[in-house]
BANUMI-827163 format. One record per residue (C-alpha): residue in three letters; x negated, y negated, z. Coordinates in steps of 0.2 Angstrom, whole numbers, plus 5000, padded with zeros to 4 digits. Layout:
// BANUMI-827163
AlaXYZ...
//
This chain:
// BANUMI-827163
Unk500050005000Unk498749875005Unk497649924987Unk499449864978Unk499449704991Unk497649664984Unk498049694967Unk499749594966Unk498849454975Unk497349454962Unk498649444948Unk499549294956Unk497749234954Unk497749234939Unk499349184933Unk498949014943Unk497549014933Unk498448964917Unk499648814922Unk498348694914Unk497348674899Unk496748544883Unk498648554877Unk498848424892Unk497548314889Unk498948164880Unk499348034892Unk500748004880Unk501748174883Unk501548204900Unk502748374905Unk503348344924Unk502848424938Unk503748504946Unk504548574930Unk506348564928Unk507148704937Unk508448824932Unk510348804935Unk511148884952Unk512748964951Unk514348874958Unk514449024969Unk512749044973Unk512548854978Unk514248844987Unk513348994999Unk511648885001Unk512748735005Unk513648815018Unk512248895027Unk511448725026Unk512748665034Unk512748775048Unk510848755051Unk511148565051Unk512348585066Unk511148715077Unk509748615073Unk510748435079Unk511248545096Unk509448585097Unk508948385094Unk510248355110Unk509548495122Unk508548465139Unk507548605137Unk505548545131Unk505148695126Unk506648705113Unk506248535108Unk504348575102Unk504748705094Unk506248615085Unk504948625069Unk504948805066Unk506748795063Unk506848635054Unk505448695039Unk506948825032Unk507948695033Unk507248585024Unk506248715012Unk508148745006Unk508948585005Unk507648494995Unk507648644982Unk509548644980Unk509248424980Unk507848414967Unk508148544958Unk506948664963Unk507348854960Unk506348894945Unk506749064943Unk508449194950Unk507249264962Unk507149094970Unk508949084973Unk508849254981Unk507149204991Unk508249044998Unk509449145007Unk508149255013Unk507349075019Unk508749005026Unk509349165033Unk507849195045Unk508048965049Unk509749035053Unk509049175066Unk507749065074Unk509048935078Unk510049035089Unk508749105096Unk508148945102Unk509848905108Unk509849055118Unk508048995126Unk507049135115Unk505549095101Unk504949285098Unk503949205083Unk503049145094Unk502249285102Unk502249415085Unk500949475076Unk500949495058Unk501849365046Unk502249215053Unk502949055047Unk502648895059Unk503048715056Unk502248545061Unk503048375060Unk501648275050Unk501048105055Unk501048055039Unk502748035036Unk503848115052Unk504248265039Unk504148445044Unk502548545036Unk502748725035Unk501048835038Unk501049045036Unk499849125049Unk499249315049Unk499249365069Unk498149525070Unk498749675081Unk497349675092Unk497649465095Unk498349485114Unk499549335118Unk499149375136Unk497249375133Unk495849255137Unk494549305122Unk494849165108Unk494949235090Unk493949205076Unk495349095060Unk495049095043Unk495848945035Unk496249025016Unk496848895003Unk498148954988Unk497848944971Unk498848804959Unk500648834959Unk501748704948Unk503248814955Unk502648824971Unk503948734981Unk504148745001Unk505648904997Unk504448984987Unk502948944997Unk503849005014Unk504549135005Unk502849205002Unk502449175018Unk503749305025Unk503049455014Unk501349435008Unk499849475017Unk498849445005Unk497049504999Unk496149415013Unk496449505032Unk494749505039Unk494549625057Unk495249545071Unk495449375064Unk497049265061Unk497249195044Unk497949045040Unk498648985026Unk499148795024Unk500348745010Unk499148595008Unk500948505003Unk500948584986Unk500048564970Unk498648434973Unk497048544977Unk496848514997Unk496648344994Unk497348175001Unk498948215011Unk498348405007Unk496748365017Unk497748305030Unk499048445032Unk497648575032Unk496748485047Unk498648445055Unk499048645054Unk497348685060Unk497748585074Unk499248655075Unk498948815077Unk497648805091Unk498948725102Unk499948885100Unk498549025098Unk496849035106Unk495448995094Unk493849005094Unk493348825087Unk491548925085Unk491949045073Unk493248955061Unk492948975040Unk493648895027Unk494148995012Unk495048974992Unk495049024976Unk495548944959Unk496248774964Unk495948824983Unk494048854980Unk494148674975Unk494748634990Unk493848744999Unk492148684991Unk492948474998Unk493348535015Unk491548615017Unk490548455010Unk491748355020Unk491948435037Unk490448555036Unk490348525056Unk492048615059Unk491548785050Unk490448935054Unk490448975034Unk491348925019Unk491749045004Unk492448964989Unk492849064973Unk493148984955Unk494048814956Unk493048664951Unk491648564962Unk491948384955Unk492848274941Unk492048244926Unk491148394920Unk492448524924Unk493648404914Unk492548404898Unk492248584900Unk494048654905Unk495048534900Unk494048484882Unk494548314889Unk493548144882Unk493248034896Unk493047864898Unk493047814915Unk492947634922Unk491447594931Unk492447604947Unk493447774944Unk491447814939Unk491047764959Unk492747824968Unk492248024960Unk491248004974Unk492648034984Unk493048204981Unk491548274969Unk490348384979Unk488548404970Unk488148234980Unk488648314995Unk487548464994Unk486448435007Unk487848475021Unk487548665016Unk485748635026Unk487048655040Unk488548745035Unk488048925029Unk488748965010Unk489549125004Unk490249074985Unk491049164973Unk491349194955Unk491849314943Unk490549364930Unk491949324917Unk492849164925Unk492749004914Unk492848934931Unk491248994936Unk490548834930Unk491048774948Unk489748874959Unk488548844944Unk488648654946Unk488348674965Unk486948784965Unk486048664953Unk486348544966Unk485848644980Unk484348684969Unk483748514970Unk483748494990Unk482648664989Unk483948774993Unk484548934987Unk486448964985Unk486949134987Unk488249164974Unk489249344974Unk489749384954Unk491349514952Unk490649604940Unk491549604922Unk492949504928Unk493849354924Unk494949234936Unk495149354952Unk494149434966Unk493249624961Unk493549724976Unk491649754979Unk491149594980Unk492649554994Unk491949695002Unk490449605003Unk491049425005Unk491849495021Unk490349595028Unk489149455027Unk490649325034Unk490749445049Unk488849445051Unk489249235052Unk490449245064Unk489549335076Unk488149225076Unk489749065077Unk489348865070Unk487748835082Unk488148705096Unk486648585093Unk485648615079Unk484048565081Unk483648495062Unk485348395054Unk485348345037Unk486748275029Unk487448155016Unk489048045011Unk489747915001Unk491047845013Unk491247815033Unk492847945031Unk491748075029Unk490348015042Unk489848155054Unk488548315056Unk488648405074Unk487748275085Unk487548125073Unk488548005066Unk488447855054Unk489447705058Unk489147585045Unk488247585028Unk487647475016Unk488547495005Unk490047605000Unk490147754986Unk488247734985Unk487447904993Unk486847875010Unk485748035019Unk485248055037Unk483848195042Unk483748205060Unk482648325071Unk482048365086Unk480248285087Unk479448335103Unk479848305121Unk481248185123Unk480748125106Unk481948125091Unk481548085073Unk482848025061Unk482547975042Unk483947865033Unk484347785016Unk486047695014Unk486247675031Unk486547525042Unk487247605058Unk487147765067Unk487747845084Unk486847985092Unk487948095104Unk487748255112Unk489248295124Unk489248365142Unk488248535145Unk487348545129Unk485948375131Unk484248475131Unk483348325138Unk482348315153Unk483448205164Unk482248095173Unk481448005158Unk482147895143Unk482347965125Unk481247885113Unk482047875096Unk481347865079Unk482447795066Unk481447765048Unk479847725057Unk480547605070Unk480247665089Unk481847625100Unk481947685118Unk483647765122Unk484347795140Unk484047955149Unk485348095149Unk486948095162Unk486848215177Unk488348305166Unk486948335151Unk487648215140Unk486848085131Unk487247955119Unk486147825107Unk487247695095Unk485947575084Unk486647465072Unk485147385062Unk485347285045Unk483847275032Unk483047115040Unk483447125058Unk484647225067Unk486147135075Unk487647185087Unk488647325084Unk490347295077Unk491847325088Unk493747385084Unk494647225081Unk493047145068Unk493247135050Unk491847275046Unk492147445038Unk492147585048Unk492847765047Unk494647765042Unk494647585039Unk493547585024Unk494647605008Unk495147624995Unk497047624994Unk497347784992Unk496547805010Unk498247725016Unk499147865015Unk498247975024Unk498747925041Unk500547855047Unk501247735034Unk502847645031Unk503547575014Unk504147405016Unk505547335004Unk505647145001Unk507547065003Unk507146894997Unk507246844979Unk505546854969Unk504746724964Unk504746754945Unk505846864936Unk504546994928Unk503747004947Unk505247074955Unk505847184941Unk503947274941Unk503847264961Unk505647344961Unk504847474948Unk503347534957Unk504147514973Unk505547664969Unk503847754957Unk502847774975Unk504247844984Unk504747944970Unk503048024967Unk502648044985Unk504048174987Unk503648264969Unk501648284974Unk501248254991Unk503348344997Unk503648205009Unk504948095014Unk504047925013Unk504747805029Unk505547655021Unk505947505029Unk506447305024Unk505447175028Unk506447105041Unk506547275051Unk504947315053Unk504547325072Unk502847275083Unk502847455087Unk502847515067Unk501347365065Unk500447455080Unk500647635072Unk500847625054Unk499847565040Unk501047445030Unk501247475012Unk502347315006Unk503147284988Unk503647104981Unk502846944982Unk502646814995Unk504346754991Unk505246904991Unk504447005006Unk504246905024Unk502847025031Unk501846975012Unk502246795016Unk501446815034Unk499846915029Unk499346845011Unk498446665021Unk497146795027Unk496846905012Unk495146845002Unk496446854986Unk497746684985Unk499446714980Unk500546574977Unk502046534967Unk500846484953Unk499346604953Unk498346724958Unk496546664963Unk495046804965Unk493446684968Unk493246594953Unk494646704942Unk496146614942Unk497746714933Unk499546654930Unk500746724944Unk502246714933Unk501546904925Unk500046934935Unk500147034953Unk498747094965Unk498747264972Unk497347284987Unk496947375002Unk496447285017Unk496647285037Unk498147215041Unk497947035049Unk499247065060Unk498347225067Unk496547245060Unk496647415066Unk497747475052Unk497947425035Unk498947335025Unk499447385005Unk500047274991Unk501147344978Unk500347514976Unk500547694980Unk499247824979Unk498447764963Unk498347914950Unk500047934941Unk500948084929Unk499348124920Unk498148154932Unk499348274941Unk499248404923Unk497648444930Unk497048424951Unk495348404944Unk495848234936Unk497048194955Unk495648054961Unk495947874966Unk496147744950Unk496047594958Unk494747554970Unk495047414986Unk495847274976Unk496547244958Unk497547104948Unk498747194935Unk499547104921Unk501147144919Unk501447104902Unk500747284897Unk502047394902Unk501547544918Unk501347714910Unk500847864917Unk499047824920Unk499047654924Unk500347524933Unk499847394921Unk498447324911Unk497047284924Unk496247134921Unk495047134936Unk494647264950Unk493347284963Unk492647354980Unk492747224994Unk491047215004Unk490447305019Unk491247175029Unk492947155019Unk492247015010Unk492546994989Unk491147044980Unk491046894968Unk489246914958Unk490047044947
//
């Protein structure tokens, strides 16, 4: 039975495999995604309806209970639900076997209500499949996770289990039914010894990045709230589309992982496009610099730290993935091991799984070391901006590579080399400090000597330097005006923490304005639900709340006439916006068909940011292929409107750039 498993599972590989290709390289004939689904029944849709509406009620009892317990686990009810409902909604059973898998879905949402009503969760404490749900903090929705519980894991038990994180494949059709669905009978090819898998639905089709990033790490979390994991022996694993994002998550976060093992996928933009896709590409310098982002050959260094099992098939025209990362780990002197399946195209050979799982095994005995005594580590941005016990906390310059070697010198002696790199933090927390307590720590950074305190009596220690290229000044603070982790750009960043859409409910100050405001303000919200499967919070300018300006980046639509918060804000922005014109330093465009669209920290909390008229920044055509799914725009823009939006750009673009270090326009370019 389990050899079928394996082998159903490799041909779902595969099948994934083929949703893209050149025939979707016009912008001008985009297909959507998701496709069009089928038609439902009358009677088969009168029978979803009503089950919804007896889930709806349980779960509004559930909302009204005392009982805490209930109330946490309100989101392992509320994913059928909603798994259901949006299918019916959008239109989302592609298939008859998705109607059938609906009822299946909403029956077990069904089962769990009443169980919770009667003060039982036995989900909870089974081994096996299991579905689990988290309410994001992206957008208040309820995300749906699968876990697979081994039969040794004890729920009574102190020993913490080893979790592999395992990332599916691209799935056009895969919608939360069908994802849950799968959830509830698969197991899958990957079931490693006594290890829990878990498998993130990455909120759809979009390779584990942006939002999907951020649900893998909220499901993660998740899952150690409710399980007892060993936060030393966690991998992160894909193939096809989730080796992408399996290769991202290792460069990014190679500190949370004892190894990665990514299979087939792609490893960065541009030349999997002219490879795969037969794609002609002719980036703008700035889509040039925010690849950066999410292409990984510039972050191959973090393997020095993060030991590396990749996979490919012998056959697979996405090997070209682990053969542009080992050429990259080739130049840093290292030697990538990479397992070939033998003879084979877009799946996993038996063998070689076999293998991949004996040497991961090997890993997790061993567990991600505590304090490395050598780190070496690069980046092109503060959100990605840590390795074990150092951190950088301000750079030059942003989507320019900054490295960081750090070692252990001598006694009480550390030696650290930089490039890029105008801030760093050195911290080692209680217990693990292997420094002599009585005497100070002397602290090489790029041959200047600095003497650091000695350790705390609870063997902690801590060094932050902040130095510029002439003289080294204070460090910044939250509150200042200076880039820092998840206050760095570009706008896409936005939504990946708690954001609000804010609609304007004045009259626009030109005509052409409001209508393209109007546009893109109903084109966010709409492509938010299609590929990131949220419910984007929306709110009018003149509800928003001190609390929602506390909490939530603000993302507002209109012009200063039209939107009160725009009208507040836009006297601190470096860009001038007036009835009149648009001024950038020196440019000055007409505001009658010319619109800004920038990111920046919101004057009225400088803790969050604030958005003008954009949404995440790649449209339709980028979403043919997750490879192409990168940032368009990078911290600020001025569109002109008089070109129509299409379905790779929101206008014509007559200006765009990064803002500085310190949030300041750029304006030698």
């Amino acid at each position: 039975m389990h050899t079928l498993r394996v082998a159903a599972f490799i041909l779902l590989f595969t099948s994934l495999a083929l949703a893209d290709g050149p025939r979707d390289n016009i912008a001008k004939n985009v297909r959507p995604i998701p496709p069009e689904g089928i038609e439902v029944s009358e009677q088969d849709r009168k029978e979803l309806d009503q089950g919804l509406q007896w889930l709806a009620a349980k779960l509004t009892k559930l909302r009204e209970t005392k009982d805490a317990r209930a109330q946490q686990l309100i989101p392992d009810v509320e994913v059928f639900y909603r798994a259901v409902h949006d299918a019916l909604k959008y239109n989302e059973f592609f298939a008859p076997g998705d109607v059938k898998n609906a009822k299946e879905v909403l029956k077990a949402g069904a089962d769990r209500a009443v169980q919770l009503l009667a003060g039982e969760s036995p989900w909870t404490t089974q081994t096996g499949l299991v579905v689990r749900g988290f309410r994001s903090k992206l957008d208040q929705t309820v995300q749906p996770y699968g876990l697979l519980i081994p039969d040794s894991y004890s729920f009574s038990g102190q020993e913490p289990s080893r979790l592999d994180l395992w990332f599916h494949g691209r799935g056009e059709r895969l919608s939360e039914n069908n994802f849950i669905a799968g959830r509830m009978k698969q197991v899958g090819s990957i079931r490693p010894k006594d290890t829990i898998v878990l498998h993130p639905y990455g909120r759809y089709s979009n390779a584990f990045k942006f939002a999907g990033e951020v649900d893998v790490l909220e499901a993660l979390e998740h899952a150690k709230q409710n399980y007892r994991i060993d936060d030393d022996r966690i991998a992160v694993r894909g193939f096809s589309m989730g080796g992408a994002g399996c290769w991202q998550m290792a460069v990014h976060y190679p500190d949370m992982f004892f190894a990665a093992n990514p299979g087939a996928g792609f490893s960065e933009t541009p030349e999997f496009l002219k490879f795969f896709q037969k794609e002609t590409l002719n980036p703008t310098w700035y889509e040039k610099k925010l690849w950066q982002w999410y292409d990984c050959p510039g972050y191959a260094i973090n393997f020095y730290n993060l030991p590396l099992v990749a996979y490919s098939g012998e056959l697979d025209i996405q090997k070209q993935a682990a053969d542009i990362m080992e050429e990259a780990l080739a130049r840093e002197k290292l030697s990538m091991l990479h397992i070939i399946g033998p003879q084979t195209k877009h799946a996993i050979h038996r063998d070689s799984l076999g293998d991949i799982e004996t040497r991961l095994a090997g890993l997790a005995k061993e567990g991600r070391p505590r304090l490395p005594r050598r780190v070496e580590f690069a980046t092109y941005t503060l959100k990605y901006n840590r390795m074990h016990w150092v951190e950088i906390t301000a750079l030059e310059e942003h989507w320019k590579q900054a490295r960081v070697a750090a070692t252990f010198s001598g006694f009480n002696r550390l030696k650290i080399e930089t490039e890029n790199v105008r801030g760093i933090l050195l911290s080692m927390p209680a217990g693990i400090c292997p420094f002599e307590l009585r005497k100070p720590v002397f602290v090489e950074i790029d041959g200047k000597s600095y003497r650091a305190a000695q350790p705390k009596t609870d063997r902690s220690w801590s060094f932050h330097v902040y130095y510029g290229d002439q003289s080294e000044t204070k460090i910044p603070v939250l509150g200042e005006l200076a880039k820092r982790k998840d206050l760095q750009g570009p706008i896409d960043d936005a939504f990946m923490n708690s954001f609000i859409i804010v609609r304007p409910t004045g009259e626009p100050a030109h005509e052409l304005v409001g209508k393209w405001t109007q546009s893109e303000f109903e084109h966010c919200i709409e492509h938010w639900r299609k590929h990131f499967r949220g419910d984007a919070v929306v709110k009018d300018d003149t509800e928003v709340t001190e609390a929602d300006i506390a909490s939530s980046n603000l993302i507002l639509f209109g012009d200063p006439a039209s939107n009160s918060l725009i009208a507040k804000v836009v006297k601190d922005l470096p860009i001038l916006w007036s009835k009149e014109s648009v001024i950038v330093g020196d440019q000055k465009h007409d505001a009658s068909h010319h619109v800004p669209v920038l990111i920046y920290p919101n004057p009225l909390n400088t803790d969050r940011y604030v958005v003008l008229n954009s949404g995440f920044t790649f449209r339709e055509f980028a979403c043919l292929n997750n490879a192409r799914q990168v940032p368009k725009l990078p911290d600020w823009a001025v569109v002109d409107l008089r070109t129509p939006a299409d379905s790779l750009w929101p206008g014509k673009i007559v200006a765009a750039d990064f803002f500085d270090e310190s949030w300041a326009l750029k304006l030698a370019r």
